[in-house]
Every structure is written in structure tokens, then in C-alpha cells.
C-alpha positions as CSV (number, residue, x, y, z in Angstrom):
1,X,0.0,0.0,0.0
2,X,1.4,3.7,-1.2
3,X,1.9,5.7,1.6
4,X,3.0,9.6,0.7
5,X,7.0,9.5,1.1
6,X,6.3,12.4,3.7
7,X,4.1,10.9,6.0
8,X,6.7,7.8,6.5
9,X,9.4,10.9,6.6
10,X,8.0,12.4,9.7
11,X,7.3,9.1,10.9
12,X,10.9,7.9,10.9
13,X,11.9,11.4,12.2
14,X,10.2,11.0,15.2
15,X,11.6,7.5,16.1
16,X,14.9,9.1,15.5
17,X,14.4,11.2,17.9
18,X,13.5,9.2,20.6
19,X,10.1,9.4,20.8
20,X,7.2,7.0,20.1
21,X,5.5,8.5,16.7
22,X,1.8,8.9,17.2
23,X,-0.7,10.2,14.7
24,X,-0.9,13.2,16.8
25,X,2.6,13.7,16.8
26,X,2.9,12.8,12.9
27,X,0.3,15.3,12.4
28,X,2.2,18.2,14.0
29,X,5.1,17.6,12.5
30,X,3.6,18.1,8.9
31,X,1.6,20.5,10.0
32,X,4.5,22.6,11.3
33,X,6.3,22.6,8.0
34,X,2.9,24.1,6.4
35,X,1.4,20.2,5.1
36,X,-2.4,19.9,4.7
37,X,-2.7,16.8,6.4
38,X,-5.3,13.7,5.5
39,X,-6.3,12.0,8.4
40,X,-6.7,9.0,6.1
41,X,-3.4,8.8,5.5
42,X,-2.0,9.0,8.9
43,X,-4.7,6.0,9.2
44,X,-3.0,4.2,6.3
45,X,0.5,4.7,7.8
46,X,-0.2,3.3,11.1
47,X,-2.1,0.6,9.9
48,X,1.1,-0.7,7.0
49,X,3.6,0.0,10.2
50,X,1.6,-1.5,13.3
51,X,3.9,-4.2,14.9
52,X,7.0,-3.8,13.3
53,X,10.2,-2.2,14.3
54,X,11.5,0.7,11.9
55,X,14.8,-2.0,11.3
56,X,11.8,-4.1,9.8
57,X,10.5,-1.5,7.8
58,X,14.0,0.0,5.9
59,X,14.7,-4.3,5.6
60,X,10.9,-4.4,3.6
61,X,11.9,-1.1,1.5
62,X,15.1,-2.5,0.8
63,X,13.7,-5.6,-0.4
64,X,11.2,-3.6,-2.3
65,X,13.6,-1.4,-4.0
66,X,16.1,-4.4,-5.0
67,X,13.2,-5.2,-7.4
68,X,13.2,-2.4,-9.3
69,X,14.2,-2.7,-12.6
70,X,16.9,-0.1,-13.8
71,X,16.9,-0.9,-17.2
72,X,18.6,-2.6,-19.9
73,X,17.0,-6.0,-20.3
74,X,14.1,-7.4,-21.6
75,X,11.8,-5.1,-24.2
76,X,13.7,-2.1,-23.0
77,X,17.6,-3.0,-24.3
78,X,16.9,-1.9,-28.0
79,X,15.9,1.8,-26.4
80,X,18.7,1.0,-23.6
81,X,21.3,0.9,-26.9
82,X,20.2,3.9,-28.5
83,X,19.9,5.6,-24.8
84,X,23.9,4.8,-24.4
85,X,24.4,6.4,-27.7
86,X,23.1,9.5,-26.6
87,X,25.0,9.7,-23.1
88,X,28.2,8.9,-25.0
89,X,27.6,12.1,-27.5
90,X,26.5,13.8,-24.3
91,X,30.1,13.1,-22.5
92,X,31.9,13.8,-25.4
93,X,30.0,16.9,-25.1
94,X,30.5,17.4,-21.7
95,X,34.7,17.2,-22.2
96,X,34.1,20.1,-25.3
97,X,33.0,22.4,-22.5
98,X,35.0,21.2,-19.7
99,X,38.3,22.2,-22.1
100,X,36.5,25.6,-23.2
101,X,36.0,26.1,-19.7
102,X,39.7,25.5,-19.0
103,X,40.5,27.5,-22.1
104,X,38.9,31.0,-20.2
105,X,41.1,31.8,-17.0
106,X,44.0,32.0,-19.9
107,X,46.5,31.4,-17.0
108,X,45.2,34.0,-14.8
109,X,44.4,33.2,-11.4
110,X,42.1,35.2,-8.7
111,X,45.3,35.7,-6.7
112,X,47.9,36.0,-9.6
């Protein structure tokens, strides 16, 4: 279940800090950085996190995030060729105005 990033931020913010997170406390946290809060999803948060430790939780999202693909195999590798292509043009690119860059001070420094 999606949970907004910033509701499991404030969350993990207040274990860090020492104290128990509560939906109150969650709730004044986002509220003190100017966050229209859903009560819904303060609901939704404590119901995905009830009984496990925040070690448990990062281990699950860690987990999670090891499945994500990041490209380059199955249906995408024909646009993952013609994407690596483009970053190589873009590096060469890159060095063109790295040397122009160079090319400007002309051997003057600030403190010369």
C-alpha cells in the first residue's frame, strides 16, 4: 500500500528522535512545515507500520527497491542501446566544454 514519502518521513523522524510517533505527533510535525494533512493517510501509515520495528520497515523497502528494474534488459535493451548512444555524444559533449572552460582563465588566477 502507497503511503506519501512524507508521512513515512516524519514518521521515521520522530523514532529518531526518541520518541514514540503517534498520529498526533505525525500530524504536528507536517503541519509545522505548512502540510495539509489527510487523516486517512495518517490511518494508512499506522495501519502498513503496526507491529514492526522501523529495522523491519527500511529491511521491507530495501527488499522492495532491489526489485526495481533499472533498465537494460528485456523489451527495453533496444531503447537501452540507443539511450547509451546519446549519453556517450552527451560526455563527449561534456569534455568540449570542460576544455572551453579551462581554455577561459587564460593562465590567470584570482590571486595571480
Amino acid at each position: 500500500m502507497f503511503i506519501y514519502r512524507t508521512y513515512t518521513t516524519a514518521y521515521l523522524l520522530l523514532n529518531a528522535s526518541g520518541s514514540a510517533p503517534s498520529a498526533a505527533s505525525v500530524k504536528s510535525v507536517l503541519e509545522s512545515v505548512g502540510i495539509e494533512v489527510e487523516e486517512e493517510r495518517i490511518s494508512q501509515l499506522f495501519e502498513a507500520v503496526e507491529g514492526k520495528s522501523v529495522e523491519e520497515l527500511i529491511a521491507e523497502g530495501n527488499e522492495k527497491l532491489a526489485s526495481v528494474p533499472v533498465g537494460g534488459s528485456g523489451a527495453a535493451a533496444g531503447s537501452g542501446a540507443a539511450a547509451s548512444g546519446s549519453t556517450e555524444a552527451a560526455a563527449e559533449e561534456e569534455k568540449e566544454e570542460e576544455k572551453e572552460e579551462s581554455d577561459d582563465d587564460m593562465g590567470f588566477g584570482l590571486f595571480d
